[in-house]
N, C-alpha and C positions, 0 to 999 in steps of 0.2 A: 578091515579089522579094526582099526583105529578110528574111521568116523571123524575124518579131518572137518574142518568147520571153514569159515571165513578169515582170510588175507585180510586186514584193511591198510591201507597204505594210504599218505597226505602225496596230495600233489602239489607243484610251488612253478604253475610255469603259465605264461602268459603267451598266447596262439597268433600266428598270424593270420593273414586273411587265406592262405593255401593252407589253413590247421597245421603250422609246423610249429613247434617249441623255440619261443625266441630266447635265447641267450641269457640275458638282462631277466633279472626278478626283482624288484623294489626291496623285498624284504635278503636281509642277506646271514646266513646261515642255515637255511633249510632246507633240507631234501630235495634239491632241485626235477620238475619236471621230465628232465629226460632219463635222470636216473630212475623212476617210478615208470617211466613204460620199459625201460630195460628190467626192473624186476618184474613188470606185468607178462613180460615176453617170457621170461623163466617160469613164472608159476604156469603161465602154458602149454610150455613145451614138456613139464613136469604132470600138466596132466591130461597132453595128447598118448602118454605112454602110460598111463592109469584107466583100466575098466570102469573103476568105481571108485570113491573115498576123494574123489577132486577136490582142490581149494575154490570156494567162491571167491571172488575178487571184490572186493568195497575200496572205493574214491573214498578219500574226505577232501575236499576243494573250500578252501580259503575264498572268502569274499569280500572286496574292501572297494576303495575307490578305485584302486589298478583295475579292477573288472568285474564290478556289476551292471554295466549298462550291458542294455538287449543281447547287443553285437556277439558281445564277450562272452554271454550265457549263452547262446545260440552258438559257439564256436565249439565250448566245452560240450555240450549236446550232442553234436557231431560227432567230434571227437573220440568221445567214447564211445559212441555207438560203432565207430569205426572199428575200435582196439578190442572192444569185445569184455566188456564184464558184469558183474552180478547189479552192482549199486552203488551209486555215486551220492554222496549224502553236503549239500552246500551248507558252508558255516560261517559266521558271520566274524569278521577280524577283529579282534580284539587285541587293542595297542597292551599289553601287561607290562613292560618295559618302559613304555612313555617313550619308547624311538622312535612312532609312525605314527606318528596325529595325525601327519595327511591322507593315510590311509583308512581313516577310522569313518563308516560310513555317521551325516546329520538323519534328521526324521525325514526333511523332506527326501535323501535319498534312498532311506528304508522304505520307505510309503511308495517310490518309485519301482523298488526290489521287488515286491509284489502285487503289483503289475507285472509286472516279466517274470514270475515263478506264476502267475497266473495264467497268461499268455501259451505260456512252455504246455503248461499241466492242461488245457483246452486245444490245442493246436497240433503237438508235437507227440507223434506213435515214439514209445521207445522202445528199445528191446534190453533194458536194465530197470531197475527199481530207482525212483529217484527222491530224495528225502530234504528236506527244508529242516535246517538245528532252532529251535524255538530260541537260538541267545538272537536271532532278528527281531523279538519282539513281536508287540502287536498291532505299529504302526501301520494301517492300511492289509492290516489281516483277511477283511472284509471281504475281498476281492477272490479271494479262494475258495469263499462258500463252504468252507469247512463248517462239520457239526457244533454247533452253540458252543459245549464243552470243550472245544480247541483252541476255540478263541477267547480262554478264563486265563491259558495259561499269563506267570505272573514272573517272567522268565524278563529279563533285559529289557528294555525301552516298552513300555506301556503306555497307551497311550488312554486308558482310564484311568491312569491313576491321575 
């Protein structure tokens, strides 16, 4: 009757090599990972008892120095696929605060980032929708093969201009 639509929920949690939620988040005040699969667990169990009108589930996934190498993307992959949801959308860390310069990705390791959103998207079946946020920029865009017009956008680090 209502035509419920999409859940999005942020996740804040860094995986071990057995995909368990480790403890420890660099960043500190967010929504920690474990509490985001306990509310994934609910909107579940909330629409194993619904015919129809179910919540989609959308990730948004923080991505900074704590975890863009391969490893760390290849875990999150897993992971989800595991827990079961609609679309998991990676976004690029942006220090707003000036607390986390360490974590704020250079160009050489955005230009690395895709490579491995590249890698992912050539390699890896998924059974969810998975989204790249254009604040990565255009740094080493190339590698995606994306249509001409994708690669105009003029969103964060550019690497025409």
């Amino acid at each position: 009757e209502y035509n419920y639509g999409t859940i999005a929920i942020t996740f804040h949690g860094i995986l071990d090599d057995n995909l368990n939620i480790e403890r420890e988040y660099p960043i500190k005040g967010v929504f920690h990972g474990l509490d985001t699969v306990k509310v994934i667990n609910r909107i579940k169990l909330y629409n194993s008892q619904q015919k129809e009108n179910k919540f989609r589930i959308a990730i948004g996934l923080t991505i900074g120095r704590h975890n863009y190498k391969k490893e760390s993307l290849l875990k999150y992959i897993e992971f989800f696929k595991n827990l079961g949801i609609d679309s998991l959308r990676f976004n690029n860390f942006y220090d707003h605060g000036h607390n986390y310069p360490e974590l704020v990705l250079n160009k050489e390791e955005l230009e690395e980032i895709y490579n491995n959103f590249s890698f992912i998207h050539k390699n890896i079946n998924l059974n969810y929708q998975l989204g790249i946020s254009q604040d990565f920029g255009t740094y080493n865009i190339k590698v995606m093969n994306y249509p001409k017009n994708v690669e105009n956008v003029k969103q964060g680090y550019n690497c025409s201009q």
